[in-house]
mmCIF file as Biopython writes it, N, C-alpha, C and O atoms, coordinates in Angstrom:
data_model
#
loop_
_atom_site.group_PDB
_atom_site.id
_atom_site.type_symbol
_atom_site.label_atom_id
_atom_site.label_alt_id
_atom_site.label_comp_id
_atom_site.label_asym_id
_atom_site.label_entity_id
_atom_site.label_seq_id
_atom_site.pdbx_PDB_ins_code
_atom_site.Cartn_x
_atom_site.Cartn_y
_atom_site.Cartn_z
_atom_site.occupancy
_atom_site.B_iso_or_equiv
_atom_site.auth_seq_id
_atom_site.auth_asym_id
_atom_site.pdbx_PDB_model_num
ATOM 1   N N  . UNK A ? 1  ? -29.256 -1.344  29.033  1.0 0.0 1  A 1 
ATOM 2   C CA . UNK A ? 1  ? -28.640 -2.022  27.913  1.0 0.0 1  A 1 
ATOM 3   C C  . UNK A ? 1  ? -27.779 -1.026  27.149  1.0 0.0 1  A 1 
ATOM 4   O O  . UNK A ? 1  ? -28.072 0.169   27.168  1.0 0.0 1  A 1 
ATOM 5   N N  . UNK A ? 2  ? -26.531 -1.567  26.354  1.0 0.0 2  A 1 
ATOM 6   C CA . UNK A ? 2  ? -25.863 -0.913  25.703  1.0 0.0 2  A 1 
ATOM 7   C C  . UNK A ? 2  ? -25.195 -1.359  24.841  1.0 0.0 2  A 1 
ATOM 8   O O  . UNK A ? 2  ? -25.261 -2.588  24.844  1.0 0.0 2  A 1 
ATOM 9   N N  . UNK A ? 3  ? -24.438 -0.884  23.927  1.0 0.0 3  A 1 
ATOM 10  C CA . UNK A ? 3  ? -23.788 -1.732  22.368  1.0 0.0 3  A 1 
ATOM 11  C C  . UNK A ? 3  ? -23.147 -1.891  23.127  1.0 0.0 3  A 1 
ATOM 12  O O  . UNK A ? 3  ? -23.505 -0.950  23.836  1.0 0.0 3  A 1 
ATOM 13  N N  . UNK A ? 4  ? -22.025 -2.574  23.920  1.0 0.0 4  A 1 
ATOM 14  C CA . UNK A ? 4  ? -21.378 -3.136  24.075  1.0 0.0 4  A 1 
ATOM 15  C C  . UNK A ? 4  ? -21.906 -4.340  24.777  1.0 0.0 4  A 1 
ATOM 16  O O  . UNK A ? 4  ? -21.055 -5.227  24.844  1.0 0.0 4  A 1 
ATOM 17  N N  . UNK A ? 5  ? -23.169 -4.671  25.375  1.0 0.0 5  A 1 
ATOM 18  C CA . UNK A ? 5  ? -24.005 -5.317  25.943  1.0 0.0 5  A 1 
ATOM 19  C C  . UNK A ? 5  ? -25.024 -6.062  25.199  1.0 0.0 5  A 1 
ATOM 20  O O  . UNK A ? 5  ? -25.311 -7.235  25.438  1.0 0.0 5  A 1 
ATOM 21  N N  . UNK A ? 6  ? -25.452 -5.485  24.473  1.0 0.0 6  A 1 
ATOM 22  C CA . UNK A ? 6  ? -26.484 -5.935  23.488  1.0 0.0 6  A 1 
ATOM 23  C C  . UNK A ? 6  ? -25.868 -7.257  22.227  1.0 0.0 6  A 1 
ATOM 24  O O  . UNK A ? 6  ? -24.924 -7.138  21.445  1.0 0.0 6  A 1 
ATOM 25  N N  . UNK A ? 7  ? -26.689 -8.314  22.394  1.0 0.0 7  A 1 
ATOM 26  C CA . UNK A ? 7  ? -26.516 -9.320  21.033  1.0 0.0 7  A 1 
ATOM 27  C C  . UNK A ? 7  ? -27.258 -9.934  20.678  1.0 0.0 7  A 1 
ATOM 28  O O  . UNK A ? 7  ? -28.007 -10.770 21.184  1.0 0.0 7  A 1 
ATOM 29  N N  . UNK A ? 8  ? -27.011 -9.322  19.181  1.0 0.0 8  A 1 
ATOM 30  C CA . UNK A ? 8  ? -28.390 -9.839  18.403  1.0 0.0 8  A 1 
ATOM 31  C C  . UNK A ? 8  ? -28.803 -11.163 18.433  1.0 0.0 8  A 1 
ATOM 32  O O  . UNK A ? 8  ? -29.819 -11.574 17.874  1.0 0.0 8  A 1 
ATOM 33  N N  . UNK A ? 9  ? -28.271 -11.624 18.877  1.0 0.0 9  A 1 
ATOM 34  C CA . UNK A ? 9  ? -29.079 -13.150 19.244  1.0 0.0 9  A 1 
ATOM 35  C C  . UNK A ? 9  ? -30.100 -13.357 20.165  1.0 0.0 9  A 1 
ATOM 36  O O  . UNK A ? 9  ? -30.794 -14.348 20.394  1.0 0.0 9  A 1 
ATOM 37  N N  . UNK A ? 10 ? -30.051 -11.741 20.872  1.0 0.0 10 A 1 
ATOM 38  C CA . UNK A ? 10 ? -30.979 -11.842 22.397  1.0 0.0 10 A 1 
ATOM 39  C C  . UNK A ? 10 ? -32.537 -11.901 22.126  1.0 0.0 10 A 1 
ATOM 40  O O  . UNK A ? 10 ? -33.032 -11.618 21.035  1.0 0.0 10 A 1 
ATOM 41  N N  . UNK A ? 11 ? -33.250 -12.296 23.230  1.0 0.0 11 A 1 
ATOM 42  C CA . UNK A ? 11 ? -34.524 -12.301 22.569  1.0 0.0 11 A 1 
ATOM 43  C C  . UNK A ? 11 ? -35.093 -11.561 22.884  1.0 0.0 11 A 1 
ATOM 44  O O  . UNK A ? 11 ? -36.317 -11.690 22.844  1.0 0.0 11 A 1 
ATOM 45  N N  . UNK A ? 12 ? -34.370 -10.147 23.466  1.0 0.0 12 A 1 
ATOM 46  C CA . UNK A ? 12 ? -34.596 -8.820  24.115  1.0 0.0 12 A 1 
ATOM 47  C C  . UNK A ? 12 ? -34.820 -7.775  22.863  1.0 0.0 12 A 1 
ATOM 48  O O  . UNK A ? 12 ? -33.896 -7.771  22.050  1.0 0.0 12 A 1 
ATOM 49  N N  . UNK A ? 13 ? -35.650 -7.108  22.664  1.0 0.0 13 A 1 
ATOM 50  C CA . UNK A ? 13 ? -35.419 -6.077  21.459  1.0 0.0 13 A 1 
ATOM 51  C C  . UNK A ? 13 ? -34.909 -4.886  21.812  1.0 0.0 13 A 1 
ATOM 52  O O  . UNK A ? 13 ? -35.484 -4.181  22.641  1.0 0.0 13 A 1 
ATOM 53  N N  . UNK A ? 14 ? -33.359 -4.395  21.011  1.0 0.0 14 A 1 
ATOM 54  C CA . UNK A ? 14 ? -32.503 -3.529  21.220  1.0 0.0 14 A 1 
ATOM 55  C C  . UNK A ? 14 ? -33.242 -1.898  21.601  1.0 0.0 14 A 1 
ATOM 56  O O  . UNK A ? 14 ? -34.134 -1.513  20.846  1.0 0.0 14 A 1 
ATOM 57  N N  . UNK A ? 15 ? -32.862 -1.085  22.672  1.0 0.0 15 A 1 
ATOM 58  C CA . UNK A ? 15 ? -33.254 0.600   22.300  1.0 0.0 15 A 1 
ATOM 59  C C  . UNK A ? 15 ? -33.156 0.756   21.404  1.0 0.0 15 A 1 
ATOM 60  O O  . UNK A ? 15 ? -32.395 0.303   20.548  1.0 0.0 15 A 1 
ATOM 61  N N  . UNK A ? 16 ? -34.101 1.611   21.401  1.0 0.0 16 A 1 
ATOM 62  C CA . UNK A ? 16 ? -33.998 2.999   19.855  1.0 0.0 16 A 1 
ATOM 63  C C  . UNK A ? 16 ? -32.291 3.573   19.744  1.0 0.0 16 A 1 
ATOM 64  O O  . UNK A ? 16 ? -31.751 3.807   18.663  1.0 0.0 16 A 1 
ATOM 65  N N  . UNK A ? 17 ? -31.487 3.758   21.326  1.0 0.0 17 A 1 
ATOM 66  C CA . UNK A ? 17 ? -30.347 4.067   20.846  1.0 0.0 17 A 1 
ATOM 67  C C  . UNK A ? 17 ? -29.433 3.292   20.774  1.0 0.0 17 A 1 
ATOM 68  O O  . UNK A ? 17 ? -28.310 3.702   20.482  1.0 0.0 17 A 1 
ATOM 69  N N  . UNK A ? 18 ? -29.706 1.838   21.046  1.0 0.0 18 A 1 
ATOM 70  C CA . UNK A ? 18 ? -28.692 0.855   20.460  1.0 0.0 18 A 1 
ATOM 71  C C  . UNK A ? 18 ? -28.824 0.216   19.450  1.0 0.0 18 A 1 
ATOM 72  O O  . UNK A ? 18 ? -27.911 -0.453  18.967  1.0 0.0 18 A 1 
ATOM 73  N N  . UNK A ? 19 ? -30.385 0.345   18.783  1.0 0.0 19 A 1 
ATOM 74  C CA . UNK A ? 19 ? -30.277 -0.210  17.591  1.0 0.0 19 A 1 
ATOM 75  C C  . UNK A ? 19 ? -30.024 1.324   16.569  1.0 0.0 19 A 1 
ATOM 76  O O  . UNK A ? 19 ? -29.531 1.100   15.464  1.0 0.0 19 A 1 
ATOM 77  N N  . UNK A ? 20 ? -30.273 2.505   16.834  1.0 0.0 20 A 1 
ATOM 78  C CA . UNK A ? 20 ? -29.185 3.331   16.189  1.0 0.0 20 A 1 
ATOM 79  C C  . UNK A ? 20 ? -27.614 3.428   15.942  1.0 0.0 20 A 1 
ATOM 80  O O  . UNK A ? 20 ? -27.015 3.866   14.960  1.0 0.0 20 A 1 
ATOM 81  N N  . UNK A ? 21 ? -27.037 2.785   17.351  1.0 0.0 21 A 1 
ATOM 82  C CA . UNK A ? 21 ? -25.533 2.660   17.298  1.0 0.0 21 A 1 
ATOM 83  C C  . UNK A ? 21 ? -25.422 1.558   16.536  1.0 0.0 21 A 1 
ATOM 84  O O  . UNK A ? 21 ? -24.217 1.322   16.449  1.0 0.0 21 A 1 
ATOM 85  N N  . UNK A ? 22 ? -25.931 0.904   16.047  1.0 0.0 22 A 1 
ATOM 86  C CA . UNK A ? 22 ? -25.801 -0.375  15.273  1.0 0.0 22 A 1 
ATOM 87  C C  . UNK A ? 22 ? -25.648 -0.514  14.284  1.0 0.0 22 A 1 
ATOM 88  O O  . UNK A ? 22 ? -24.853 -1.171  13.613  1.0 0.0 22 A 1 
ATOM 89  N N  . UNK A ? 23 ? -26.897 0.498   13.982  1.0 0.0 23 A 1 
ATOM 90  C CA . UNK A ? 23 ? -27.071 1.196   12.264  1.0 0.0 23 A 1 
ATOM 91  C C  . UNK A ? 23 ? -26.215 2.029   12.093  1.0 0.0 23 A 1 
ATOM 92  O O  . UNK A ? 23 ? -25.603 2.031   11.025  1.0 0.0 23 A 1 
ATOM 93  N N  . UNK A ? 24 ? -25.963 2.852   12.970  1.0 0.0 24 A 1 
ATOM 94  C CA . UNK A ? 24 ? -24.464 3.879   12.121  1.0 0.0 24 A 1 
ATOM 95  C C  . UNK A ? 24 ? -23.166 2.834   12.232  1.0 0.0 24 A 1 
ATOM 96  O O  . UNK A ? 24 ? -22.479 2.715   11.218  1.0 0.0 24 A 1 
ATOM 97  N N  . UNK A ? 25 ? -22.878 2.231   13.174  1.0 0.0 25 A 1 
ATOM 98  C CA . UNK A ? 25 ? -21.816 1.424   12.914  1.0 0.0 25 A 1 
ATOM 99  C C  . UNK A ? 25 ? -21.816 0.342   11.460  1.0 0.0 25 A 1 
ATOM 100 O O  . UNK A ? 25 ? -20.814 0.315   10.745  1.0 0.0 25 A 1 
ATOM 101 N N  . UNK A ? 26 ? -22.805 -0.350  11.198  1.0 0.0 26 A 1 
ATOM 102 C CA . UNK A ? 26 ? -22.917 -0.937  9.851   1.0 0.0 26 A 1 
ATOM 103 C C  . UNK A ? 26 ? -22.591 -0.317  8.812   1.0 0.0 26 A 1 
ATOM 104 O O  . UNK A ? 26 ? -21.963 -0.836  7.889   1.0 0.0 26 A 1 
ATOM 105 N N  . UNK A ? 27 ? -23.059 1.110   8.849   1.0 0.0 27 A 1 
ATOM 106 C CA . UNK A ? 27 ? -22.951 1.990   7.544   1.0 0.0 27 A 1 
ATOM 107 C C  . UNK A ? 27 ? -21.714 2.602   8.099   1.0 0.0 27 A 1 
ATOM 108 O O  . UNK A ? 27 ? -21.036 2.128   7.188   1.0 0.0 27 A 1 
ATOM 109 N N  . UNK A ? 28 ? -21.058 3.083   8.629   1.0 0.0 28 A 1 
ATOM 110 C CA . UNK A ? 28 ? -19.881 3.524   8.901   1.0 0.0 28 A 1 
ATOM 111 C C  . UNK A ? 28 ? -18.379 1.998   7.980   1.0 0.0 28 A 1 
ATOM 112 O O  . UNK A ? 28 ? -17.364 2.107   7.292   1.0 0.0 28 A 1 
ATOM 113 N N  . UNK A ? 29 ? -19.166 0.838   8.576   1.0 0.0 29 A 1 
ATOM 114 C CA . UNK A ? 29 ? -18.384 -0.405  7.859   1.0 0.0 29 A 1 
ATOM 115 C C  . UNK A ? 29 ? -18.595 -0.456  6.740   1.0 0.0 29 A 1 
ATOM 116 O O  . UNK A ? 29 ? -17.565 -0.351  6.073   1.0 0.0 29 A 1 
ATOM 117 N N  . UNK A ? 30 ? -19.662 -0.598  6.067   1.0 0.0 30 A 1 
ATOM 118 C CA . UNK A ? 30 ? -20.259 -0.716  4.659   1.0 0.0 30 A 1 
ATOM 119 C C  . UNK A ? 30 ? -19.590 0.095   3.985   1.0 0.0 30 A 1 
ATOM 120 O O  . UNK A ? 30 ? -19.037 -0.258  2.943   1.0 0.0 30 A 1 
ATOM 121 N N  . UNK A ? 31 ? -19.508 1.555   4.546   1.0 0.0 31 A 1 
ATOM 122 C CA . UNK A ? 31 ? -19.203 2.879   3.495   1.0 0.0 31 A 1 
ATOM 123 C C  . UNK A ? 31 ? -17.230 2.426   3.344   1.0 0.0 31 A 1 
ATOM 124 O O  . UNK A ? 31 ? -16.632 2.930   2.393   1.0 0.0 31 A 1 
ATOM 125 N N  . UNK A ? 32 ? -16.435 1.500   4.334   1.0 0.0 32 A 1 
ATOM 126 C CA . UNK A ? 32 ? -15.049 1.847   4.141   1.0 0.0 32 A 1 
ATOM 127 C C  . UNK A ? 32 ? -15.107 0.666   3.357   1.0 0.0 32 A 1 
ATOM 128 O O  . UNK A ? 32 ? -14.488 0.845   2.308   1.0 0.0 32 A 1 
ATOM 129 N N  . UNK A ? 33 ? -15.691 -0.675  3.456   1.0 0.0 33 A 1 
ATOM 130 C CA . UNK A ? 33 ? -15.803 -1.402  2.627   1.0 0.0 33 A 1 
ATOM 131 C C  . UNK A ? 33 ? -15.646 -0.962  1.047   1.0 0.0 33 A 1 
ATOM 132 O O  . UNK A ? 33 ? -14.622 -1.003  0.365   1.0 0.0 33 A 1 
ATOM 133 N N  . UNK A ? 34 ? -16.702 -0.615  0.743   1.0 0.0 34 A 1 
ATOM 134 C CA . UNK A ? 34 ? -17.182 -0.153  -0.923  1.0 0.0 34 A 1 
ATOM 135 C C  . UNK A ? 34 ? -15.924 0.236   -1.254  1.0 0.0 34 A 1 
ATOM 136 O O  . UNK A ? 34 ? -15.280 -0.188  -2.213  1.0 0.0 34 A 1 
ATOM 137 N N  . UNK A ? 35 ? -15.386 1.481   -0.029  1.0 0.0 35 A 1 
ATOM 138 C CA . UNK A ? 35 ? -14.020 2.346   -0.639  1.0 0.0 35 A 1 
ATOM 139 C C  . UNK A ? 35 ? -13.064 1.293   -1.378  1.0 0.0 35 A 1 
ATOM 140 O O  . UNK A ? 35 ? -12.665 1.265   -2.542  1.0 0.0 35 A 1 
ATOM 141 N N  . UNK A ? 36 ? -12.893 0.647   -0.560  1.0 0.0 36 A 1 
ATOM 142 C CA . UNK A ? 36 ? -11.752 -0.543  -0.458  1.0 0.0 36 A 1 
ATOM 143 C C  . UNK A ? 36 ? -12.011 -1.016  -1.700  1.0 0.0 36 A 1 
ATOM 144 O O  . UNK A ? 36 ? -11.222 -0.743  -2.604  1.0 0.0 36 A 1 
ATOM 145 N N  . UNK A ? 37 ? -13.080 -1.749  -1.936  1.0 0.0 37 A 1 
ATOM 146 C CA . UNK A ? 37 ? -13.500 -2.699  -2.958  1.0 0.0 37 A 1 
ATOM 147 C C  . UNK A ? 37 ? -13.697 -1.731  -4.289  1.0 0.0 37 A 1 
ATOM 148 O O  . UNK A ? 37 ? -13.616 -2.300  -5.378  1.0 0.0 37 A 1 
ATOM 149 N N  . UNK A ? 38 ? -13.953 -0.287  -4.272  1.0 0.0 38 A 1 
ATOM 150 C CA . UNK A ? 38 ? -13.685 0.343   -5.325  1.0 0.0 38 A 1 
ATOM 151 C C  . UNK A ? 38 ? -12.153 0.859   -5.942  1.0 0.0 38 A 1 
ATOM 152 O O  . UNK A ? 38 ? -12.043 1.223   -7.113  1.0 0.0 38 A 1 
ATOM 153 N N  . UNK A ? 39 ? -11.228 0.841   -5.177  1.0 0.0 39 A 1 
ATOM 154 C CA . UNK A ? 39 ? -10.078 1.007   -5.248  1.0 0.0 39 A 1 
ATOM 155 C C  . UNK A ? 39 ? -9.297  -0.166  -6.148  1.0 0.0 39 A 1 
ATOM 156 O O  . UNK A ? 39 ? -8.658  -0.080  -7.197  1.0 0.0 39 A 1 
ATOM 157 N N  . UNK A ? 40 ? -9.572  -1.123  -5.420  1.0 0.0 40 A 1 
ATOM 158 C CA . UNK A ? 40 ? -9.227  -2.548  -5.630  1.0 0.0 40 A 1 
ATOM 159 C C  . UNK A ? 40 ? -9.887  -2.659  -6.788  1.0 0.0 40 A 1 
ATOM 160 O O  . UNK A ? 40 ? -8.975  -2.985  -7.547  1.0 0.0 40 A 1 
ATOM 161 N N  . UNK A ? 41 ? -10.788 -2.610  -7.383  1.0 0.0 41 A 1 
ATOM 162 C CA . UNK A ? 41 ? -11.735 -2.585  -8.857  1.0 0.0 41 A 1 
ATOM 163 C C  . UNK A ? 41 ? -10.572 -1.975  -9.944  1.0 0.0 41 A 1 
ATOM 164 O O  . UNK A ? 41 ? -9.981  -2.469  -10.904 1.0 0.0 41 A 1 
ATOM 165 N N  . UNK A ? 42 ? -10.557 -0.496  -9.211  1.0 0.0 42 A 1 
ATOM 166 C CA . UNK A ? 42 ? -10.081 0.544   -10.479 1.0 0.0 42 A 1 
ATOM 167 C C  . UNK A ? 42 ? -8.571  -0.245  -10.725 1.0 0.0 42 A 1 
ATOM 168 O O  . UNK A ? 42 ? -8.184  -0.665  -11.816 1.0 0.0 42 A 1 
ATOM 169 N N  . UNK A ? 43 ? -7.794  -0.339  -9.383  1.0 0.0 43 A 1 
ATOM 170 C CA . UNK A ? 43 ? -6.377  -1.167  -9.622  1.0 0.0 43 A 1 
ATOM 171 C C  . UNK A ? 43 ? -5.943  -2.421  -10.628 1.0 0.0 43 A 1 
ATOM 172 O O  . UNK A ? 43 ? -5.071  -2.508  -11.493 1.0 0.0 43 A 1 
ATOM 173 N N  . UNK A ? 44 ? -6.920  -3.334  -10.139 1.0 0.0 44 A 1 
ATOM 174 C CA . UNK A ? 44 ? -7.726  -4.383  -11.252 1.0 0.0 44 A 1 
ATOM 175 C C  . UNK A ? 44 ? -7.586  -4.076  -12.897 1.0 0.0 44 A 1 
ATOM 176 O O  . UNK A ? 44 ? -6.948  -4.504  -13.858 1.0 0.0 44 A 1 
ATOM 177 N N  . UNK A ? 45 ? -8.648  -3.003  -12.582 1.0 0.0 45 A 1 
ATOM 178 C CA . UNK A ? 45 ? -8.899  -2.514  -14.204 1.0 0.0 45 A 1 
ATOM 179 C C  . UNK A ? 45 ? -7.983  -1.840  -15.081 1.0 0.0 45 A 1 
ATOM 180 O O  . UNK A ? 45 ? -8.032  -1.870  -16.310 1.0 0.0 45 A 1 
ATOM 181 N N  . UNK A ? 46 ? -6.903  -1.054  -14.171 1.0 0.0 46 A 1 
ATOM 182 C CA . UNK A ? 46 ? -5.626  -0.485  -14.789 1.0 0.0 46 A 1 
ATOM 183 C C  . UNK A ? 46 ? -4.884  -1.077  -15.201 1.0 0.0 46 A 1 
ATOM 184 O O  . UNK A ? 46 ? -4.315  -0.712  -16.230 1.0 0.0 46 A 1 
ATOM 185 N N  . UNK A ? 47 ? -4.486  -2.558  -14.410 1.0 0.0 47 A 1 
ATOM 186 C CA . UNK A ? 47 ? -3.466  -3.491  -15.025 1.0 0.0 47 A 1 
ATOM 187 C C  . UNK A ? 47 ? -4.146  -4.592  -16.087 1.0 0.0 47 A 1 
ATOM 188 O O  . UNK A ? 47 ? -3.403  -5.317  -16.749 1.0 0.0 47 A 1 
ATOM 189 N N  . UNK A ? 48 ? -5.504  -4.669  -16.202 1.0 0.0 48 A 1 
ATOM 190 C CA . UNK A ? 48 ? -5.984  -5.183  -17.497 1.0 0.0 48 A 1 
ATOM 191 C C  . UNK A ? 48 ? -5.756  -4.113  -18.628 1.0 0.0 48 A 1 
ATOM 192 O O  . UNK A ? 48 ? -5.051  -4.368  -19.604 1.0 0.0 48 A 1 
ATOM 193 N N  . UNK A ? 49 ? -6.215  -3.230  -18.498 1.0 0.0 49 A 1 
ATOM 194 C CA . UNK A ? 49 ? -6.028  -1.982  -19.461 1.0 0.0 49 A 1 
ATOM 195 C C  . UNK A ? 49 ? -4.232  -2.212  -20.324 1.0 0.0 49 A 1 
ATOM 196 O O  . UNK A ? 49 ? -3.819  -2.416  -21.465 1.0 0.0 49 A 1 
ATOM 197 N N  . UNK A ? 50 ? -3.568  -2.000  -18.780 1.0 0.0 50 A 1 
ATOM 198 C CA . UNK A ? 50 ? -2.092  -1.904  -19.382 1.0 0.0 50 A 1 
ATOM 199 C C  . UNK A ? 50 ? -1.877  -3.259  -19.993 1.0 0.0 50 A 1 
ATOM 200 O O  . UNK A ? 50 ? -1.279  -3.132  -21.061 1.0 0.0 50 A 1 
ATOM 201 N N  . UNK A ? 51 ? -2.104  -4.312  -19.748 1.0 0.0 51 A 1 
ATOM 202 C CA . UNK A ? 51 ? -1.698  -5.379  -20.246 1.0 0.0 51 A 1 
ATOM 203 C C  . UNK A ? 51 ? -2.230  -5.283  -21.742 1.0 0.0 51 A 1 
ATOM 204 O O  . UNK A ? 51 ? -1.404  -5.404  -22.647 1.0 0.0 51 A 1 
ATOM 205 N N  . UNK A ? 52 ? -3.599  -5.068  -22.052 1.0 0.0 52 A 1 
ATOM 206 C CA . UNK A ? 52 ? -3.857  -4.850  -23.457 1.0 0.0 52 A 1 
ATOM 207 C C  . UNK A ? 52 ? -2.882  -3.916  -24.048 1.0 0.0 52 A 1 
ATOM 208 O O  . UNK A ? 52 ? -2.091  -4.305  -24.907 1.0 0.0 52 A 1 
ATOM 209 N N  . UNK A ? 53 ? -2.911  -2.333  -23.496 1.0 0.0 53 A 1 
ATOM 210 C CA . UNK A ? 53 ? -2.086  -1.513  -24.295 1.0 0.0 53 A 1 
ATOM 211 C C  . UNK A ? 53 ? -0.568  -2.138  -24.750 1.0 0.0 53 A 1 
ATOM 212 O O  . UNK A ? 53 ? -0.177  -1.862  -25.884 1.0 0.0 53 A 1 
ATOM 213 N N  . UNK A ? 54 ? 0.097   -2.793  -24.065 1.0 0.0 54 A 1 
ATOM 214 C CA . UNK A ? 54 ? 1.433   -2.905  -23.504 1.0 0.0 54 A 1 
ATOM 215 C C  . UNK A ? 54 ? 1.608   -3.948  -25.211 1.0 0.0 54 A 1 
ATOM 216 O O  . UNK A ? 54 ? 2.460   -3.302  -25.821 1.0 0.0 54 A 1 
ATOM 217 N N  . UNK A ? 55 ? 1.298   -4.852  -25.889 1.0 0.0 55 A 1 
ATOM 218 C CA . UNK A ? 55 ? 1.870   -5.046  -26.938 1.0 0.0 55 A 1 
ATOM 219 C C  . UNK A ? 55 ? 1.634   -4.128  -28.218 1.0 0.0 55 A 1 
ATOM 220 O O  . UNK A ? 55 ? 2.348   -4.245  -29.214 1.0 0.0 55 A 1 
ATOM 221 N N  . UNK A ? 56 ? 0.608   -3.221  -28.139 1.0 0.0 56 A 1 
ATOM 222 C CA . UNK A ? 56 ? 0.617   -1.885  -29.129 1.0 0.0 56 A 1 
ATOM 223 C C  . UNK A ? 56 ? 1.402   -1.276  -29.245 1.0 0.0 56 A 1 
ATOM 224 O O  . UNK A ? 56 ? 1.366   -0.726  -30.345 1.0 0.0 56 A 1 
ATOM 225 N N  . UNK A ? 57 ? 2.815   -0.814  -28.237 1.0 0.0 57 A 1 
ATOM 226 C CA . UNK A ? 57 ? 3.092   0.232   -28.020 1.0 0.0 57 A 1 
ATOM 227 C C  . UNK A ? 57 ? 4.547   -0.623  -28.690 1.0 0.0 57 A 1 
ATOM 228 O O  . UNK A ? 57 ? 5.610   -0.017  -28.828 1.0 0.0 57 A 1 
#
């Protein structure tokens, strides 16, 4: 068996090293995710920011 072989739908339970490739691949996704979605946050939050500042000035 192998990650490219293996699906979780099977009623086979994955190796130790394909359900490791599984787990680093999730967290490898998860971790660019967050990036993304933290970026996208701060971007968000800059143009609320400016929109408040922007009739003060």
């Amino acid at each position: 068996m192998s990650i490219d072989t293996y699906k979780l739908t099977s009623m086979e339970e994955p190796t130790d090293e394909v359900l490791s490739q599984l787990m680093k691949e999730a967290a490898e996704d998860a971790k660019q995710k967050r990036a993304e979605a933290t970026k996208r946050f701060f971007r968000q939050l800059k143009r609320e920011s400016d929109k408040i500042a922007a009739p003060c000035q």
